[in-house]
N, C-alpha and C positions, 0 to 999 in steps of 0.2 A: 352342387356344382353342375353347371349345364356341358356336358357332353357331344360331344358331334356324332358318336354313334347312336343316340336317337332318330337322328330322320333314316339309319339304315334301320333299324325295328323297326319303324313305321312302315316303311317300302316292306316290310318282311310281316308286318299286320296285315299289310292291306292285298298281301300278295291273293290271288285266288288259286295258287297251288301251294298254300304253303303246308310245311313239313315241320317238325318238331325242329326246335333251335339250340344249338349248343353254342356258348359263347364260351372259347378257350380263350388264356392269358395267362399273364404270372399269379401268382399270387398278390397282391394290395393294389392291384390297379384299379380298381372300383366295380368289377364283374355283379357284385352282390347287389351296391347301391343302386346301380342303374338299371338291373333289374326290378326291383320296387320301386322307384321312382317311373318307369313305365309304367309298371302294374296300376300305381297310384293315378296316374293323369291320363292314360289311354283305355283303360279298360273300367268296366260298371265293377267288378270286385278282382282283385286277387288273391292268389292263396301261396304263402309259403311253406317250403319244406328242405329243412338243413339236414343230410345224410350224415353229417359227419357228427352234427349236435344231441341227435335221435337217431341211436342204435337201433330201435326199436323197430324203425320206420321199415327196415331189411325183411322184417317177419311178413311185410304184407305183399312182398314181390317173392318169397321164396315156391308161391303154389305155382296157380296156371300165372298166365301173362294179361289173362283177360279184362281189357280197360274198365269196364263197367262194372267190375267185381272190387278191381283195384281202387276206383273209384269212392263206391262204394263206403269201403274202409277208412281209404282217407277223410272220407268226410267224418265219421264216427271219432277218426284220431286227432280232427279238426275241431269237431266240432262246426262246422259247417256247412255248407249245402254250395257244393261245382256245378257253377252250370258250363253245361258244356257246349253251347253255342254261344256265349257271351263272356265267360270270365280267362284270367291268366293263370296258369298252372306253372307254379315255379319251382324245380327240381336244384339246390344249390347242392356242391360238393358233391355232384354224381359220382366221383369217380370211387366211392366208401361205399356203392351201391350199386355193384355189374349189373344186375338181374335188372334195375330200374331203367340201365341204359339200355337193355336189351328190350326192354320193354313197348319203347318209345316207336321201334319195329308197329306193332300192333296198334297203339293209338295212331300211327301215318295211316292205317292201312282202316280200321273200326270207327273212328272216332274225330276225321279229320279236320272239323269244325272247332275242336278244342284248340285252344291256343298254349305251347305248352314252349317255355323258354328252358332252359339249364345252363347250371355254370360249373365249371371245374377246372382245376387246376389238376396238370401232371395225366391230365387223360391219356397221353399217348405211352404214359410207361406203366397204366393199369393194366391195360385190356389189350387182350388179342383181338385176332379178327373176327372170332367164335363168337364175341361178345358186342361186336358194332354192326349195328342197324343200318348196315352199307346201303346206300342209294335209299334212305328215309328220314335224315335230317339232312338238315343244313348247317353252315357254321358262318359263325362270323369270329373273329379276330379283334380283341381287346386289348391296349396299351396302354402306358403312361401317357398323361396329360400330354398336348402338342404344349408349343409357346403361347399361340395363342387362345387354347383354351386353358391355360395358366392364367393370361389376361386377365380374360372373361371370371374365371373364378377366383381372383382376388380383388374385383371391383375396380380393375383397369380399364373402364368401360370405353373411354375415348383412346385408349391407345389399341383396344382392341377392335374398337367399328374402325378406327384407321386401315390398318390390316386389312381387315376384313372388305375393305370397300377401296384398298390402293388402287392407282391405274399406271403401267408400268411407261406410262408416257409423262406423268406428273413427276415433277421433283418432290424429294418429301425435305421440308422443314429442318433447319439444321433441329433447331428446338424440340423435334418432333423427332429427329434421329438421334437427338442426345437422351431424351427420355427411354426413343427405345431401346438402344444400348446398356442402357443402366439396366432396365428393366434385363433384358435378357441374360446379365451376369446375375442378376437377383435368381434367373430362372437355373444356371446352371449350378447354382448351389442348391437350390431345393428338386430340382429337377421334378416330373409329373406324378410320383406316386400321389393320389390324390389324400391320405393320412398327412402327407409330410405336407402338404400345400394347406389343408385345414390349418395345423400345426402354426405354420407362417402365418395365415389371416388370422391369428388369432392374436398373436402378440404383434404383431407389423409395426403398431405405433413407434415401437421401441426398435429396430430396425436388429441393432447389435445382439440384443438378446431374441428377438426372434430365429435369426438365424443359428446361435448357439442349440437355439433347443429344435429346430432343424436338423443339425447335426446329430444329438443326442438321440431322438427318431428315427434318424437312418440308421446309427448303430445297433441301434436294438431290433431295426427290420434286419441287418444282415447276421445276427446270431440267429434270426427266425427263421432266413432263407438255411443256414447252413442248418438249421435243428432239420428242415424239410428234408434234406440231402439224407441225414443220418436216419430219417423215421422213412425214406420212400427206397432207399437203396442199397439199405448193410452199412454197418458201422465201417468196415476197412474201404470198401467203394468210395463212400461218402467222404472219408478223409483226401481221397486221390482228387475225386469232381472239388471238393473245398480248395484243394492247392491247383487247381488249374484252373477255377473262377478267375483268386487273388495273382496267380501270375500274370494275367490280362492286363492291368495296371501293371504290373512291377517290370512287361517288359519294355513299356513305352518309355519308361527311365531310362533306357539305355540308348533309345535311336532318336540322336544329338539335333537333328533336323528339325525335330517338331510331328514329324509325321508318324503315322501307321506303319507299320511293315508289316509284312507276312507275319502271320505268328508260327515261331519256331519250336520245336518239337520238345530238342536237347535240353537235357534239367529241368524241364518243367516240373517230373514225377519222377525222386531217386529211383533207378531201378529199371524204368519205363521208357523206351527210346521208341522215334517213330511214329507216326502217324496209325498206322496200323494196330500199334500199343494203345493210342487213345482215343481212338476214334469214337466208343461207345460213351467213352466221357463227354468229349464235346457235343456230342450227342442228346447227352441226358439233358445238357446248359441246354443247350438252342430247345429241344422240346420242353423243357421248363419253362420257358419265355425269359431265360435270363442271359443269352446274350441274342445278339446279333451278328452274323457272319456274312461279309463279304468276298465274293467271289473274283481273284485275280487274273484277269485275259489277258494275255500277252498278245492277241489279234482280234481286235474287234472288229469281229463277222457277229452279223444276226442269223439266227438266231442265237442270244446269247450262252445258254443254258447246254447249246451243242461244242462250246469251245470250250468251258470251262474245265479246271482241274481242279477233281476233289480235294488235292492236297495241298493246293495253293491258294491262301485264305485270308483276310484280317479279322480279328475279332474284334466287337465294340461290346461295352454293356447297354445293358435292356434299359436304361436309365442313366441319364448323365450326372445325378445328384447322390444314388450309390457309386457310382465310379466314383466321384469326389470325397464321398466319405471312405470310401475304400482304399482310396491314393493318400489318407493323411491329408489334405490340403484344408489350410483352414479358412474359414469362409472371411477373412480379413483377405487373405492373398487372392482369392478371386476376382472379392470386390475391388482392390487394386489395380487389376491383371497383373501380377505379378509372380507368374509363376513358371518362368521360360518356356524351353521346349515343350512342356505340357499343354499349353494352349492350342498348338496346332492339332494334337490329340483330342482334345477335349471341343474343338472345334466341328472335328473330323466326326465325334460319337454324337457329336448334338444334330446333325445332316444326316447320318446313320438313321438316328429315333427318329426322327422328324418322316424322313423319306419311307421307314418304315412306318410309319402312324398312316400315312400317306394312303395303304394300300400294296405299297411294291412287295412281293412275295419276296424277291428275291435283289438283292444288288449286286452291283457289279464295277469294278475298276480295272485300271490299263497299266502292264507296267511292261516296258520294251528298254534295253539293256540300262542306263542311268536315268530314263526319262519315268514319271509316274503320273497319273491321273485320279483321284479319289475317289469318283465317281463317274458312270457312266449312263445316260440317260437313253430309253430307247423308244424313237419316234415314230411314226407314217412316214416320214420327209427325210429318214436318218438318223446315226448317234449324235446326240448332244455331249461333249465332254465339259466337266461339272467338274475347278479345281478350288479347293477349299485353304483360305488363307485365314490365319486367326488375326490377324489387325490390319494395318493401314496399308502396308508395303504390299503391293499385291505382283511384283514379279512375277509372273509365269512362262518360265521357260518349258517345261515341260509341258503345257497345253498348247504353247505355238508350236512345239514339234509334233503335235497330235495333230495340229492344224494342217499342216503344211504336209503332210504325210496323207493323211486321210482325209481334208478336204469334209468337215461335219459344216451342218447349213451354218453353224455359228457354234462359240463356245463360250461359258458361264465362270465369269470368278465371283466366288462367293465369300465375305469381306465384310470388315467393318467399316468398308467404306460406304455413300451412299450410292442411288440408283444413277447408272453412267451406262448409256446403250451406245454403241461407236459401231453402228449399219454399212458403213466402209471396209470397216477393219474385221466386223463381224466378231464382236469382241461386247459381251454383256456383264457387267459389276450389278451387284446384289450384294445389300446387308444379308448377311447372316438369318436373321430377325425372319425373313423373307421366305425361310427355304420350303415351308410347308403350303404355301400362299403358291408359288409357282403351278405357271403351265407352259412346258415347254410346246412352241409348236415351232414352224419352218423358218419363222423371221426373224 
């Protein structure tokens, strides 16, 4: 499956300062595949090496550091010959192996012609600072599949050069909006792990059964995530992080509106009150790559990141197809839409991922005494405010009170309606379908 973080390796190949690469993410997001499949099409050989697969592998980093020793070895435990001005040197599941990440120091500094990628999950709750080769890699950031490279990898070829080549002055096709619609409820039930999207292309003919055994895949990714929990953090910890995953859905059952709300503290963890109680939980989720957290400004001043409160937050998951399998919903009632106030949620996490695949480190929403904003977009020209509607009805009162208050160059409902730009009113409609495709600027 073609990838879009390809052309950032390639910029990261071709750099003339480049520094050893670490690609963090969750675990099943495809960190492994795409790194061989680089190796395979960019580079004359690559070499793999799984920390986690080969214990063994530990013994040849416990001496000195010295790359060309290390080398060396590797090649003898390969069985093949590193060139080290030509080939890719691929370090998976670093984090089974500190002394290798520490290592990576010394090839930046000996050796800096090697081209050398790593992948790991949970890096940030291995290692201290004693053990990271501060200011000698680089990183990139790995996700679930976007929408549209869902498309692209289930041989949605014309609805994905659509996308990919819209012009936000063209009408698009009802025929062409009613496909992509389908398609995107198709996407919020398998949502991007790229296992679960194989999974789908394989049975697809069969549409119903495909998606049954979608579901069945995810289940069995979420006893794997929670096995993680229990092998990376103590049995009694991992049961707390486990019931404050599964709260994330269970609290959206209760706020009647459809939307997000802050996520509250109280009951989540018998025993556990306050933010302060579980802050190292939420913690572990978001450096895990398994959720995503949005940040609530009751004043949007830029910069964003100076108004924010730690403690005032929403949570989404790192995937909107484990949310779905996590919520119980079953893949009849999506394909439906048939699932109430859930859809505004599940609208709200698929903009979440999306905007995160995107690049944004961080997000950001408006919420001033009854009025709320889902998202907040930040420009050269001003905020953008970005209100997410799950179907047709696209009322917005609270972004005209944004409007009218704060004065942004324009603001985005984001719908299942089609594209509707109103330059007057200063008022822009977007499918859904759309959200990773956008660029906001002044007009």
């Amino acid at each position: 499956m073609k990838r879009n973080i390809i052309s950032k390796l390639l910029k990261w190949k071709n750099s003339k300062t480049r520094s050893p690469l670490i690609i963090k993410g969750a675990r099943q997001v495809g960190k492994t595949y795409i790194l061989k499949e680089f190796g395979q099409e960019h580079f004359p050989h690559h070499h793999y090496i799984n920390f986690e697969e080969n214990e063994d592998l530990e013994k040849i980093f416990k001496d000195n550091l010295q790359p060309l020793r290390i080398l060396k070895e590797l090649n003898f435990f390969l069985n093949t010959t590193i060139n080290p001005d030509e080939d890719l040197l691929i370090f998976d599941e670093i984090q089974h192996c500190p002394r290798a990440l520490t290592s990576l120091k010394y090839f930046c500094e000996e050796l800096p012609g090697l081209a050398i990628c790593c992948a790991g999950s949970l890096l940030g709750l291995h290692f201290g600072s004693s053990a990271f080769p501060v200011g000698k890699v680089e990183f990139l950031n790995m996700y679930p599949m976007t929408f549209t490279e869902f498309l692209k990898g289930t041989g949605e070829e014309k609805a994905y050069e659509f996308i990919a080549n819209f012009n936000i002055n063209t009408p698009i096709p009802s025929i062409i909006h009613s496909r992509l619609w389908e398609l995107l409820k198709i996407y919020f039930i398998t949502g991007g792990l790229p296992g679960v999207v194989n999974i789908f292309n394989i049975y697809k003919d069969d549409l119903y059964n495909a998606l049954n055994m979608v579901r069945e895949k995810q289940n069995n990714l979420i006893l794997s995530y929670a096995a993680d929990m229990a092998k990376h953090s103590g049995k009694l910890n991992s049961m707390n992080i486990d019931r404050l995953w599964r709260n994330i859905p269970a609290q959206l059952g209760k706020n009647q509106d459809g939307s997000a709300s802050k996520f509250k503290f109280k009951d989540v963890i018998p025993g556990i009150k306050g933010y302060s109680r579980l802050e190292s939980i939420i913690d572990w989720l978001h450096t895990a790559g398994l959720i995503i957290k949005t940040f609530i400004i009751e004043k949007p001043l830029l910069p964003f990141n100076a108004f924010k409160n730690e403690t005032f937050f929403k949570l989404y998951f790192f995937d909107i197809g484990i949310l779905g399998a996590m919520s119980k919903l079953s893949p009849k009632t999506i394909i439906d839409y048939d699932y109430g106030t859930y859809k505004g949620y599940f609208a709200e996490n698929f903009i979440a991922q999306e905007f995160t695949a995107t690049g944004l480190d961080e997000l950001y929403s408006w919420k001033e005494s009854t009025s709320e904003v889902e998202f907040l977009m930040e420009t050269g020209n001003g905020i953008i405010p970005i209100e997410i509607k799950s179907g047709w009805v696209t009322q917005a009162k609270s972004i005209k009170v944004f409007a009218e208050k704060y004065s942004p160059p324009y603001r985005v409902i984001l719908s299942a309606r089609e594209i509707s730009i109103d330059k007057n009113r200063k008022i822009h409609h977007y499918p859904l379908y759309l959200a990773s495709s956008l660029e906001f600027n002044s007009n």
